[in-house]
TITOR-254946 format. One record per residue (C-alpha): x, y, z; chain; residue in three letters; residue number from 1. Coordinates in steps of 0.25 Angstrom, whole numbers. Layout:
# residues N
REC:x:y:z:chain:res:n
REC:X:Y:Z:A:ALA:NUM $
...
# end
This chain:
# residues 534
REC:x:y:z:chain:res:n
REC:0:0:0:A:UNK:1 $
REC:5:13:-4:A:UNK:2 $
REC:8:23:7:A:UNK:3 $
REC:18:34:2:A:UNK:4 $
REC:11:45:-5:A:UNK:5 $
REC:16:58:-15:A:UNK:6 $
REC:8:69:-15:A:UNK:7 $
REC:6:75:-27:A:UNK:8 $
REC:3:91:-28:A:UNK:9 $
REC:2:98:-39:A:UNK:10 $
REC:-3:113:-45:A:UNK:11 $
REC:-2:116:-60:A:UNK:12 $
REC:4:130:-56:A:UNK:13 $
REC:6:139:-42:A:UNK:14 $
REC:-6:145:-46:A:UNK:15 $
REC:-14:135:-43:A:UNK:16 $
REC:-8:133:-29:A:UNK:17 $
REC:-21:145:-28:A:UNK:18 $
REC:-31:135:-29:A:UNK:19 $
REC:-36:124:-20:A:UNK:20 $
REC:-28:112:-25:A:UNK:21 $
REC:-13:120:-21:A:UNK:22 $
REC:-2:112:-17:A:UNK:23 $
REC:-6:117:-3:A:UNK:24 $
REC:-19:110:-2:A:UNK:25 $
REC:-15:97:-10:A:UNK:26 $
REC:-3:95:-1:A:UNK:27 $
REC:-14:94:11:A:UNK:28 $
REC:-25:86:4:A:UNK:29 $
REC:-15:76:0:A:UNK:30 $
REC:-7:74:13:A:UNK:31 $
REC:-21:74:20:A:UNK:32 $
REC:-24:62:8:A:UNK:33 $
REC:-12:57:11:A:UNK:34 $
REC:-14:55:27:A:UNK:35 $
REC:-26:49:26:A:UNK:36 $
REC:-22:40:17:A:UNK:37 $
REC:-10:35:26:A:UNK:38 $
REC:0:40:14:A:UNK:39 $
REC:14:44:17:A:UNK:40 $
REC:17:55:9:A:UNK:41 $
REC:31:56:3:A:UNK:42 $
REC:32:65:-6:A:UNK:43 $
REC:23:78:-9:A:UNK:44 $
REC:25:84:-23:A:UNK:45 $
REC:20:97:-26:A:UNK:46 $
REC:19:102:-40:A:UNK:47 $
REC:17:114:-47:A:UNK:48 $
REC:15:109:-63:A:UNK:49 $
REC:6:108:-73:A:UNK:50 $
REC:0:93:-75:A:UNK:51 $
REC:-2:95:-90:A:UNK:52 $
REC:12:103:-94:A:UNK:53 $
REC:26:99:-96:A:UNK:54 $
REC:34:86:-90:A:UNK:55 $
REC:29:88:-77:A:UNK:56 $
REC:42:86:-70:A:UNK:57 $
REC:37:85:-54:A:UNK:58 $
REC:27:77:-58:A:UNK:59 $
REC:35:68:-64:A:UNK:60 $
REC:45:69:-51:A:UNK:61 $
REC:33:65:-41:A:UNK:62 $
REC:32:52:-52:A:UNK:63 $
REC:45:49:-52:A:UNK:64 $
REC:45:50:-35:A:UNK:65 $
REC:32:39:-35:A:UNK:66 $
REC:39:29:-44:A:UNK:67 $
REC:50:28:-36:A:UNK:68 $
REC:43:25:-23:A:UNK:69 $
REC:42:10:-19:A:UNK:70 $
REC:29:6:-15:A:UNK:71 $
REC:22:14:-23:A:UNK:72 $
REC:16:29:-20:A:UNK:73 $
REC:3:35:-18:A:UNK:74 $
REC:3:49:-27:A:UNK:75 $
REC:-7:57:-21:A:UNK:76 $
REC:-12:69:-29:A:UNK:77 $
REC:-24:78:-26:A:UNK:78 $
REC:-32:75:-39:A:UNK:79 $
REC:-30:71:-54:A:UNK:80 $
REC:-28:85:-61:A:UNK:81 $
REC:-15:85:-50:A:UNK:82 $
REC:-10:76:-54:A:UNK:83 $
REC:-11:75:-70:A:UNK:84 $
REC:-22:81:-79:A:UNK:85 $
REC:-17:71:-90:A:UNK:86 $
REC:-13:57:-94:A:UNK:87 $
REC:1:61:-97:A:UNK:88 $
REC:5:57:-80:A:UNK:89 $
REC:-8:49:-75:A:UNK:90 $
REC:-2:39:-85:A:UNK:91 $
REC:12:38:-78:A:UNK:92 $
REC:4:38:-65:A:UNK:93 $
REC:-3:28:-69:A:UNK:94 $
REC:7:20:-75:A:UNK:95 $
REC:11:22:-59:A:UNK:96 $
REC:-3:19:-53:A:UNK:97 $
REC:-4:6:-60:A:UNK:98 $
REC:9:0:-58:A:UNK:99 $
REC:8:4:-41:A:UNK:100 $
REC:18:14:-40:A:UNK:101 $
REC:8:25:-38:A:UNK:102 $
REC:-6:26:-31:A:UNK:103 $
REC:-13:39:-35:A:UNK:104 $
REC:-21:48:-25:A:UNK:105 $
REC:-30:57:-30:A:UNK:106 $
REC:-34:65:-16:A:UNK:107 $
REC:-46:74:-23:A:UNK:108 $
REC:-51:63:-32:A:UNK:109 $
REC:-51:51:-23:A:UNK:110 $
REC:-45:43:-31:A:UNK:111 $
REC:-32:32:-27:A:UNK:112 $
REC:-27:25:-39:A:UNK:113 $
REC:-16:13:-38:A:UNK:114 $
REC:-15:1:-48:A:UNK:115 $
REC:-27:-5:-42:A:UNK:116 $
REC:-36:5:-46:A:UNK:117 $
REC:-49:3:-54:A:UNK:118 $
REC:-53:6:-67:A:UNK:119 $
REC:-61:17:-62:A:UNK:120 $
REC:-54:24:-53:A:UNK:121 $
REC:-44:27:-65:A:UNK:122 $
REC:-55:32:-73:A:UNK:123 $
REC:-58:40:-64:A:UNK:124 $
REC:-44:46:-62:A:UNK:125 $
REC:-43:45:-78:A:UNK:126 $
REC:-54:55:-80:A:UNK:127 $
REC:-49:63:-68:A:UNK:128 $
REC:-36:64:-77:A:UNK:129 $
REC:-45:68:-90:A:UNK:130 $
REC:-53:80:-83:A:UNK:131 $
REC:-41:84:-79:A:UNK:132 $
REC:-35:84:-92:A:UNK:133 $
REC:-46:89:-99:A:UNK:134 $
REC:-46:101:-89:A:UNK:135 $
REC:-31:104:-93:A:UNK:136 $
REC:-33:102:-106:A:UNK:137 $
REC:-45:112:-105:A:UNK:138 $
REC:-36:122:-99:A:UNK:139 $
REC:-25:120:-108:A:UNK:140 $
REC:-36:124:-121:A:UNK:141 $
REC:-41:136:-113:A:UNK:142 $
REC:-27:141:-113:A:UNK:143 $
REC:-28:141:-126:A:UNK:144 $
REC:-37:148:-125:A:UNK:145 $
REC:-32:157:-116:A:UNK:146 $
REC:-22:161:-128:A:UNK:147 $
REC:-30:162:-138:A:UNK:148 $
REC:-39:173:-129:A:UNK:149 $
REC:-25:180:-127:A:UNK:150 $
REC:-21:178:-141:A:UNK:151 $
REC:-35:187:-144:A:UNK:152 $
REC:-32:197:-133:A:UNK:153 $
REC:-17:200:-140:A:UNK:154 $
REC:-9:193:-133:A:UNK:155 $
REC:3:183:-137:A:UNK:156 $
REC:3:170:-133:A:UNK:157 $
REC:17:163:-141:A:UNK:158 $
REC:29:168:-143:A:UNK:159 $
REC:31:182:-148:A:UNK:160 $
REC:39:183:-160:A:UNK:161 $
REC:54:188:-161:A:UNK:162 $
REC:54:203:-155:A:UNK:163 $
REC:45:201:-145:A:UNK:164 $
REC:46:195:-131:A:UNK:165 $
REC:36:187:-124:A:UNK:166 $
REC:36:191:-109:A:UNK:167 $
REC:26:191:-95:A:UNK:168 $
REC:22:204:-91:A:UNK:169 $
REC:23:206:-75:A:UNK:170 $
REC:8:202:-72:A:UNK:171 $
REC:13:187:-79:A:UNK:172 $
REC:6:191:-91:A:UNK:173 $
REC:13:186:-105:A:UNK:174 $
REC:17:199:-115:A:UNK:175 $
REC:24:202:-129:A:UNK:176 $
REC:34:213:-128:A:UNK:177 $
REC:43:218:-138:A:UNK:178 $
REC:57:213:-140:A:UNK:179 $
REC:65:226:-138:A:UNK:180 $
REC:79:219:-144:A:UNK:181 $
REC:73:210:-156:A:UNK:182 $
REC:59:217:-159:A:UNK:183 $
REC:68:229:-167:A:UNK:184 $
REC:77:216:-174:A:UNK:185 $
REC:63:210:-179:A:UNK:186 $
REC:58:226:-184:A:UNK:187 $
REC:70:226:-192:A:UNK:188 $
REC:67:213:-198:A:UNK:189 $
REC:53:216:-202:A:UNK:190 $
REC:60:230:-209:A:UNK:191 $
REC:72:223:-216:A:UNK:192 $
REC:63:212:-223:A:UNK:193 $
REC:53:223:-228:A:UNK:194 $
REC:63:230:-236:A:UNK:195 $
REC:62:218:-244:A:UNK:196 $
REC:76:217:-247:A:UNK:197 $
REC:78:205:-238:A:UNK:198 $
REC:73:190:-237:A:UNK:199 $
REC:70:182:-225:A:UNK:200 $
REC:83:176:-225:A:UNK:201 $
REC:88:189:-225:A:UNK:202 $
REC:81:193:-212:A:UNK:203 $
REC:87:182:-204:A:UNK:204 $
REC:101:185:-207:A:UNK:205 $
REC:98:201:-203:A:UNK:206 $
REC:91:197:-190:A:UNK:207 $
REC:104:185:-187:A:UNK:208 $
REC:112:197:-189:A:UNK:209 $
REC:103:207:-179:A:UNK:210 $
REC:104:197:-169:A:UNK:211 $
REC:88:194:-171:A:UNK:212 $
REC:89:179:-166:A:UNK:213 $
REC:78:169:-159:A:UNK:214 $
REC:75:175:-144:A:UNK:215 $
REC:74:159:-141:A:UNK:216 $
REC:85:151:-149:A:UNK:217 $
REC:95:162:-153:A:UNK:218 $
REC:94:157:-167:A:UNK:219 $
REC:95:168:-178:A:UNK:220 $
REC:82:170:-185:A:UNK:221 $
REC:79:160:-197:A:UNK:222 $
REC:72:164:-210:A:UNK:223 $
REC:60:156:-203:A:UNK:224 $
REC:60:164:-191:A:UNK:225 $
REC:61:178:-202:A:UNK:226 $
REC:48:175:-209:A:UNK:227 $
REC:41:171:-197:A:UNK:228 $
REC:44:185:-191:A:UNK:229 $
REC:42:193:-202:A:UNK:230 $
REC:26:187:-204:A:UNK:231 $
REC:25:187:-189:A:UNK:232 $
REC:13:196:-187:A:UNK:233 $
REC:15:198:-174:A:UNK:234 $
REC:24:210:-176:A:UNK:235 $
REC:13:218:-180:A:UNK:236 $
REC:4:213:-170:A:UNK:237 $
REC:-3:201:-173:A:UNK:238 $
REC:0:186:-167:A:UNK:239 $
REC:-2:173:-172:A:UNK:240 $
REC:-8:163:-162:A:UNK:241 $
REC:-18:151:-167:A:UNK:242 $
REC:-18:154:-183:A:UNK:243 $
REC:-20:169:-184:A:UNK:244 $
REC:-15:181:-181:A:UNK:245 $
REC:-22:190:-167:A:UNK:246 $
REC:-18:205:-164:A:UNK:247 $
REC:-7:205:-152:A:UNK:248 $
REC:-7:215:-142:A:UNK:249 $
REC:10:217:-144:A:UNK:250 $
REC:19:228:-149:A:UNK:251 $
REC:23:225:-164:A:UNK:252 $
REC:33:226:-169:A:UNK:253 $
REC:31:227:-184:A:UNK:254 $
REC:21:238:-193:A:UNK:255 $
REC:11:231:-202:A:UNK:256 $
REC:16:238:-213:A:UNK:257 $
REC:30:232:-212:A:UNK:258 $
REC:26:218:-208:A:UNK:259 $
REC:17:219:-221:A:UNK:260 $
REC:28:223:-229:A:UNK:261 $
REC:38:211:-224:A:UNK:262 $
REC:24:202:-228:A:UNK:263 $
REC:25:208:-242:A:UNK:264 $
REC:40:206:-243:A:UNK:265 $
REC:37:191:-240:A:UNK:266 $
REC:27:191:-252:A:UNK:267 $
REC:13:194:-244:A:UNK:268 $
REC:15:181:-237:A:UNK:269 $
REC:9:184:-224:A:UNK:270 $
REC:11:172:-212:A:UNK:271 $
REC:1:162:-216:A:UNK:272 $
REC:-5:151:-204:A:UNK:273 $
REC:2:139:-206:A:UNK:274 $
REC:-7:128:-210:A:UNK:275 $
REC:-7:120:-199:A:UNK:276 $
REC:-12:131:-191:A:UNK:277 $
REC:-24:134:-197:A:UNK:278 $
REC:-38:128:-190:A:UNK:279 $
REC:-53:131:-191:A:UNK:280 $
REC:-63:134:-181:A:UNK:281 $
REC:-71:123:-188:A:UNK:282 $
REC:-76:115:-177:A:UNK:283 $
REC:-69:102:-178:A:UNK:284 $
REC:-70:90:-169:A:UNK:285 $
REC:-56:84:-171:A:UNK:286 $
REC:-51:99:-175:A:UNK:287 $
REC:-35:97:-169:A:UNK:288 $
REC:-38:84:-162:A:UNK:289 $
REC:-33:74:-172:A:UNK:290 $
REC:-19:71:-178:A:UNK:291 $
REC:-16:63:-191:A:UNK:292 $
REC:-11:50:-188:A:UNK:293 $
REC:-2:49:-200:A:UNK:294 $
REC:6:63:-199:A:UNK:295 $
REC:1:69:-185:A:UNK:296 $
REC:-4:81:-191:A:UNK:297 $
REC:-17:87:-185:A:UNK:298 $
REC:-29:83:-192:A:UNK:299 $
REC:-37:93:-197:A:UNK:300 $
REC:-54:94:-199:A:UNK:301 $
REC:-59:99:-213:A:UNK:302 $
REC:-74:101:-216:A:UNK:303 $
REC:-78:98:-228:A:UNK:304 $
REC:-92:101:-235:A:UNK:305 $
REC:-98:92:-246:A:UNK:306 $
REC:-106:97:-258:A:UNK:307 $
REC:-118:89:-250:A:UNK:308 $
REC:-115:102:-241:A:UNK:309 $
REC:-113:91:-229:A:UNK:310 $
REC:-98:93:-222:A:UNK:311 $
REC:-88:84:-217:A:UNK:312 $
REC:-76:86:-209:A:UNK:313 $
REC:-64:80:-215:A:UNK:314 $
REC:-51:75:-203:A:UNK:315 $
REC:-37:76:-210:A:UNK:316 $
REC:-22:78:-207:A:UNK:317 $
REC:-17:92:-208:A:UNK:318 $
REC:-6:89:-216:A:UNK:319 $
REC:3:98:-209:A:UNK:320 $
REC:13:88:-210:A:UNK:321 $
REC:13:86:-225:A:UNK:322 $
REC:6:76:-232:A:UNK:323 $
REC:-4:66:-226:A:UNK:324 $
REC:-9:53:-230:A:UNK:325 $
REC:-20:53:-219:A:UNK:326 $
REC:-32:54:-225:A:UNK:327 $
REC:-43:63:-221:A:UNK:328 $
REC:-56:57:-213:A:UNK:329 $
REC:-72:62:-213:A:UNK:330 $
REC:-72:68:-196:A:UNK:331 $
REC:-84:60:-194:A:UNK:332 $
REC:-76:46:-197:A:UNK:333 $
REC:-64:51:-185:A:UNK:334 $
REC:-79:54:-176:A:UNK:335 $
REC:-84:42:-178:A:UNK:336 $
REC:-73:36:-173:A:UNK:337 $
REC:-72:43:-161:A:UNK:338 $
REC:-86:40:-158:A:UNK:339 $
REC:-84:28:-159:A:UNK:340 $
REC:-73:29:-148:A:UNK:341 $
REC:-85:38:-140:A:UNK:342 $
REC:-94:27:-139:A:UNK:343 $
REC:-85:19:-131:A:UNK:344 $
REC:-81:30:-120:A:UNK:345 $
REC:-92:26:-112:A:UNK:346 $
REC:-93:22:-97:A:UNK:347 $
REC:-102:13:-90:A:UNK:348 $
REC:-110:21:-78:A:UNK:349 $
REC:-103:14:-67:A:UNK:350 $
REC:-90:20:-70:A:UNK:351 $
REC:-97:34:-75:A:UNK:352 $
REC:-103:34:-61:A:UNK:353 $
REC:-89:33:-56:A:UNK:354 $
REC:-85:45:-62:A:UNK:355 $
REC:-93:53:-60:A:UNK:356 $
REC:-93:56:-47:A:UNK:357 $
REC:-77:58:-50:A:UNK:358 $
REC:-82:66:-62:A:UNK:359 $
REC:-89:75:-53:A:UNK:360 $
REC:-79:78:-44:A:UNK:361 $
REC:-69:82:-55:A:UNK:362 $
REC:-79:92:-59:A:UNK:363 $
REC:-82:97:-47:A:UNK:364 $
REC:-64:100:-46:A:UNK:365 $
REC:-64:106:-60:A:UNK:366 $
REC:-76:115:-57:A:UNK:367 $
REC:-69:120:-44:A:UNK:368 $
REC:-56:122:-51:A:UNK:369 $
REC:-63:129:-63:A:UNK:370 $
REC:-72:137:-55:A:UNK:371 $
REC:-61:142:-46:A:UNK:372 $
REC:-53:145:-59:A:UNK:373 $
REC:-65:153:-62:A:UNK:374 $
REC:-65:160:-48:A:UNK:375 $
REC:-50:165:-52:A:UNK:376 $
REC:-54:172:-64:A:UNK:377 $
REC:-65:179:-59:A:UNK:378 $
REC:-58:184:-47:A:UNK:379 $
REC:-47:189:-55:A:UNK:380 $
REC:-59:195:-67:A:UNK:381 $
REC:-65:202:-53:A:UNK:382 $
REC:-53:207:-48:A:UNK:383 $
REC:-49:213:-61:A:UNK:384 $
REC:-63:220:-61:A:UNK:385 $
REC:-61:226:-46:A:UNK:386 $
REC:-46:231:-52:A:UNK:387 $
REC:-53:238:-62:A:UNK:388 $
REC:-63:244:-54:A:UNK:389 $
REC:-51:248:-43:A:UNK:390 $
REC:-44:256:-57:A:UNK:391 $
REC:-57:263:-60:A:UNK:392 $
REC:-58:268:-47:A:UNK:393 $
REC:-44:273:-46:A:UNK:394 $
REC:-46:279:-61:A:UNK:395 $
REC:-58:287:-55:A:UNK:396 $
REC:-49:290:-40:A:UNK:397 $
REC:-38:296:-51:A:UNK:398 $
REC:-30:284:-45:A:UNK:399 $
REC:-24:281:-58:A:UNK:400 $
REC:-24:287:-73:A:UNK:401 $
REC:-35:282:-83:A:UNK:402 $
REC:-21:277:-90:A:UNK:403 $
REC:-18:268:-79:A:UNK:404 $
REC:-33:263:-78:A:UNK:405 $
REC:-35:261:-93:A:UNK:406 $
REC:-21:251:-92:A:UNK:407 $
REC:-23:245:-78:A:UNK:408 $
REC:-40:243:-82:A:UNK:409 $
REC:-34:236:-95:A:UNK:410 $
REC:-26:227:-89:A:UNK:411 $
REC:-36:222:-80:A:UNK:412 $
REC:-47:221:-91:A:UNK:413 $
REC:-37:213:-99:A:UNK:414 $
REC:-35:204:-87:A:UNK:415 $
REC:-51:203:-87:A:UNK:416 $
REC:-51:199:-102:A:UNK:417 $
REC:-43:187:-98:A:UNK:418 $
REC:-49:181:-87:A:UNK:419 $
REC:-62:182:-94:A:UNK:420 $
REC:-51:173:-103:A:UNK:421 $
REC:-48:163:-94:A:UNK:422 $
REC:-62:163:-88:A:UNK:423 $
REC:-67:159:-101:A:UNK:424 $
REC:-55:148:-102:A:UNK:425 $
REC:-59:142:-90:A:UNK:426 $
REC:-73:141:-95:A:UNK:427 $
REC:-68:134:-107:A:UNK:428 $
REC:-61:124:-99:A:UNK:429 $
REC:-72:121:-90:A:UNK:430 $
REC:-80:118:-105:A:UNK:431 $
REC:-70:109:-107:A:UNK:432 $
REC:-70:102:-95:A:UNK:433 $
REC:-84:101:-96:A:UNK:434 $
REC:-84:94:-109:A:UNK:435 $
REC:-74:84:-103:A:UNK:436 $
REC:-84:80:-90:A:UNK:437 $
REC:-93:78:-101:A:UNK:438 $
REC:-87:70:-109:A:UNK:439 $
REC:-82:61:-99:A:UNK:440 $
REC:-96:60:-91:A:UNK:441 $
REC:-102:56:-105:A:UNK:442 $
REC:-92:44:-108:A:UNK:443 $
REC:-104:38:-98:A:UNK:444 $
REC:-114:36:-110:A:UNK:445 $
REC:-113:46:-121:A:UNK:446 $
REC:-100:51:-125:A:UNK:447 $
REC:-103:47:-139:A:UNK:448 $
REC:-116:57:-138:A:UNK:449 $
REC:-109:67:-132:A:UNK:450 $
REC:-99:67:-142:A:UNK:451 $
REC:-108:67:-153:A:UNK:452 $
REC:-117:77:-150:A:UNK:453 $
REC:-107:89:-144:A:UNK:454 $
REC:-102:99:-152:A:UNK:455 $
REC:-87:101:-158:A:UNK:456 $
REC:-80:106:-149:A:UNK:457 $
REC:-85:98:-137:A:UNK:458 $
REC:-83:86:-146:A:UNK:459 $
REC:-68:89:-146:A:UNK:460 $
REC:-68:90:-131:A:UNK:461 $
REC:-72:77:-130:A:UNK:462 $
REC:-63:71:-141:A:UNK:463 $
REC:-50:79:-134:A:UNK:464 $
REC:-54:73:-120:A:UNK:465 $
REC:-56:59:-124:A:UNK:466 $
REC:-46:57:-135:A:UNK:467 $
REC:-31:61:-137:A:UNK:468 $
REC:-21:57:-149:A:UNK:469 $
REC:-32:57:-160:A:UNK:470 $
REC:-27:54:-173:A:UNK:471 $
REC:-32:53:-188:A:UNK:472 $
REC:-27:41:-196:A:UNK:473 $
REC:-33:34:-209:A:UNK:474 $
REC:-46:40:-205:A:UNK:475 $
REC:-45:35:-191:A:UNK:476 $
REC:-44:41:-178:A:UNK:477 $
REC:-35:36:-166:A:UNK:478 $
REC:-36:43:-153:A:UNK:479 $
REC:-33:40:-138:A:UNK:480 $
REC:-43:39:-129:A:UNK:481 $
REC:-39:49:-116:A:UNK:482 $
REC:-39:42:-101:A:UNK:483 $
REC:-46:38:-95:A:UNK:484 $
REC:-57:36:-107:A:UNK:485 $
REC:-47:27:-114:A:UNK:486 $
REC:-51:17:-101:A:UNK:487 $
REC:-66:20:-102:A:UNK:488 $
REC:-64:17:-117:A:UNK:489 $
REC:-58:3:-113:A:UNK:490 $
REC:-69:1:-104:A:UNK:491 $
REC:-79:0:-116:A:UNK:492 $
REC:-69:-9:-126:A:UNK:493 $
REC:-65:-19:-117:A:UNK:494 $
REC:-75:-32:-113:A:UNK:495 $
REC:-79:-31:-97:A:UNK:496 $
REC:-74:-41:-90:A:UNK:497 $
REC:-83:-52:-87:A:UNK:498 $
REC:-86:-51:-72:A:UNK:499 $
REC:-86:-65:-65:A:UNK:500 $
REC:-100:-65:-59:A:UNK:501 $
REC:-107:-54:-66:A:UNK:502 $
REC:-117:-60:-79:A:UNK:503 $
REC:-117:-50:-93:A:UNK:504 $
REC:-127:-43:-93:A:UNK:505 $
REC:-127:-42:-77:A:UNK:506 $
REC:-132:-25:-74:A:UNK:507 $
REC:-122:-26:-64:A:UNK:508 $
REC:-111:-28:-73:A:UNK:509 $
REC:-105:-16:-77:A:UNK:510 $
REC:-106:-11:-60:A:UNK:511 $
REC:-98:-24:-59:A:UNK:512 $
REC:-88:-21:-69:A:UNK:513 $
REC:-86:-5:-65:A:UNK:514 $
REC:-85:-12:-49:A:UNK:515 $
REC:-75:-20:-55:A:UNK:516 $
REC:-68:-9:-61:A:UNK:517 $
REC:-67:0:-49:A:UNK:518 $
REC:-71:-7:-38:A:UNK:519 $
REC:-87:-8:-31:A:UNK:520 $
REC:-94:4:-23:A:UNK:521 $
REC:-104:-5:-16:A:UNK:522 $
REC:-115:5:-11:A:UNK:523 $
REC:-129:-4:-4:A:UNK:524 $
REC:-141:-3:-11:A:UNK:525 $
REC:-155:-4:-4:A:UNK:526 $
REC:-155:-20:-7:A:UNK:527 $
REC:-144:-22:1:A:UNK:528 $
REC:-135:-25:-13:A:UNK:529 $
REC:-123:-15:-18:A:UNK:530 $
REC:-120:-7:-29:A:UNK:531 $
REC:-109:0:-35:A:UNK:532 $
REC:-108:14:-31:A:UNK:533 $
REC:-108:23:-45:A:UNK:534 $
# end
């Protein structure tokens, strides 16, 4: 029996320690855990890193110590989305788990896992790991979107481009600024090449003999690196971010009229939007979710329309890479296939009332932690309100100028603008999650349905959660199915066991097997008989 324990803590970044789940408070709800579970702790690991980012190096230190404890080691954690919120490390964990190094203790969830654990207890902890995943993930696509917003509000959200310097202004916010040693190198350039008597390869021997080299390598600039320069429209104030070109907010450093004049030098030709970067807001089910299986490109969607009027939507590879002999496929071929795939992701009862009393307990944390994320903005939209009452005030005490107001009230508006942002980024995350709870509660009856009847976008939700590595191959589709769905898919392929004592056909017979799998709950009836508590 396992009596050593390591405590596992972990916040994604110091500002979180803010919040009810700091390291503070974990390290008292798991030692308390600990005592009454009679566990020695030996070793309390705190961490401050993301569980979705990177290599994860102290994580992977706090592995390394529980393998090499003899015995075996119980890691105790407060709750899944501590631990992991991907398969990425819950498969060396289990790998762990089932070879009896490792018994996991998940304090909030209630769950123990070892090698003798049943089948349902690692569902339960499998869709424990997909909510927490599908939350990242949700989170990771509104910071997306938290760019493209900035993007629309001016704002540079790459690299700037050679005479300028990307820096953080003092309240931590990112800025452009202008280059005061290479921005006049890279005016000269633009003036040289309009006069018309010099050639690109010209250009980079003048700016290797003005010192102009890469801020980052050193390198001298190549031919390459000249004509991208010289079409780079962000020099006269526009940025290229997602296939077009937005207005920035930055000082340029270029007249229209002589970045006009360098374009006519170069024959009229303007930057053009590389090929593979062109997309359509066509709503398409498989739209950037499919790769082709003969050259790993991404496979587009085409619509095409029929003299009969009637449309069809055409898969087939980009051909970024060149030439492709995968042939192109009707869409409703790849659906039917994927259906077909739908129609077995279905749970018995039993098993659905297991979960869901788990399932409601993990909405119940992810309401709290995205209401109290909610709260945060609020305050902070409130309290720039009161600042900006305060300033209006002082402007009518003659306190301050209407100059100052008029910068300090901007400031603060701006700051509104973008918590209206993030509150509407978090709105679109709780979406997301909600299409995932969803989905996973239909896999008790209807997933097919459901599928089949939503629209576009939430059909892409469900195909994202569900499925991973999709890829197009002579007109077929090969996916993987994500945990722990790939188990509940099994759950349907294989031929039950036949239980010794139980006749087919028996009603009792599924309660059996589902007994079986996780072990009985006996609860008396009125008869004086038992049942299986679901």
């Amino acid at each position: 029996m396992i009596k050593n324990a390591v405590l596992l803590r972990r916040v994604s970044t110091v500002m979180q320690e803010k919040d009810g789940n700091s390291l503070q408070n974990q390290q008292e709800m798991l030692t308390q855990y600990c005592s009454r579970k009679d566990l020695t702790i030996i070793k309390d690991a705190e961490l401050v890193e993301s569980s979705t980012k990177g290599e994860r190096k102290k994580f992977m230190e706090v592995i390394k110590f529980c393998k090499q404890q003899r015995g075996g080691i119980a890691l105790v954690c407060l709750k899944t989305d501590r631990l992991f919120r991907n398969f990425k490390n819950y498969t060396l964990i289990d790998e762990m788990r089932k070879s009896g190094q490792l018994e996991l203790h998940l304090v909030q969830e209630n769950l123990v896992l070892n090698k003798d654990s049943k089948a349902g207890d690692l569902t339960i902890l499998g869709l424990n790991v997909v909510m927490a995943q599908n939350y990242a993930l949700s989170l990771r696509d509104n910071v997306v979107y938290g760019m493209d917003y900035s993007v629309n509000q001016g704002r540079c959200m790459t690299k700037a481009p050679a005479g300028y310097l990307n820096i953080r202004n003092p309240d931590g916010k990112a800025a452009v600024i202008i280059d005061s040693e290479r921005a006049p190198l890279i005016q000269k350039l633009f003036e040289r090449y309009a006069t018309g008597l010099y050639s690109v390869k010209d250009m980079a021997k003048m700016c290797k003999e003005w010192g102009l080299v890469s801020r980052f390598s050193g390198k001298p600039f190549d031919t390459a690196t000249i004509h991208r320069i010289l079409n780079n429209k962000f020099y006269i104030g526009e940025m290229f971010y997602k296939d077009q070109w937005y207005k920035h907010n930055y000082e340029t450093l270029i007249a229209p009229a002589l970045f006009n004049a360098c374009q006519d030098i170069m024959h009229g030709r303007k930057p053009e939007t590389p090929k593979h970067f062109k997309t359509t807001d066509k709503p398409f089910i498989f739209r950037g979710l499919i790769t082709c299986g003969e050259c790993g490109c991404m496979i587009s969607s085409d619509r095409k329309i029929k003299p009969s009027g009637r449309e069809y939507v055409y898969l087939k590879c980009s051909h970024f890479k060149g030439n492709c002999k995968n042939p192109q496929v009707n869409e409703n071929i790849i659906l039917q296939q994927i259906e077909d795939e739908l129609k077995n992701l279905s749970l018995p009862q039993e098993i659905m009332g297991y979960l869901k009393t788990d399932m409601e307990r993990i909405i119940n944390k992810q309401n709290e932690a995205h209401n109290r994320e909610v709260k945060a903005v609020r305050k902070q939209y409130d309290d720039c309100q009161d600042k900006i009452k305060r300033l209006r005030s002082l402007l009518l005490e003659g306190h301050i100028t209407p100059e100052e107001y008029r910068d300090m009230n901007e400031d603060l508006k701006k700051e509104q603008y973008e918590l209206e942002g993030k509150s509407e980024l978090l709105t679109k995350a709780d979406e997301k999650f909600s299409i995932a709870i969803s989905t996973i509660l239909s896999l008790g009856n209807n997933a097919y349905q459901i599928f089949q009847s939503s629209k576009v976008e939430t059909k892409r939700e469900i195909l994202h959660l569900l499925l991973s590595n999709l890829k197009l191959q002579d007109r077929r589709i090969s996916y993987n199915l994500r945990k722990p769905f790939d188990y509940i898919s099994s759950l349907n392929k294989k031929t039950p066991p036949k239980i010794e004592g139980v006749a087919i056909g028996d009603p009792n017979e599924i309660r059996t097997r589902v007994a079986a799998l996780r072990g009985p709950r006996p609860r008396p009836l009125d008869d004086g008989t038992s049942a299986i508590k679901v």
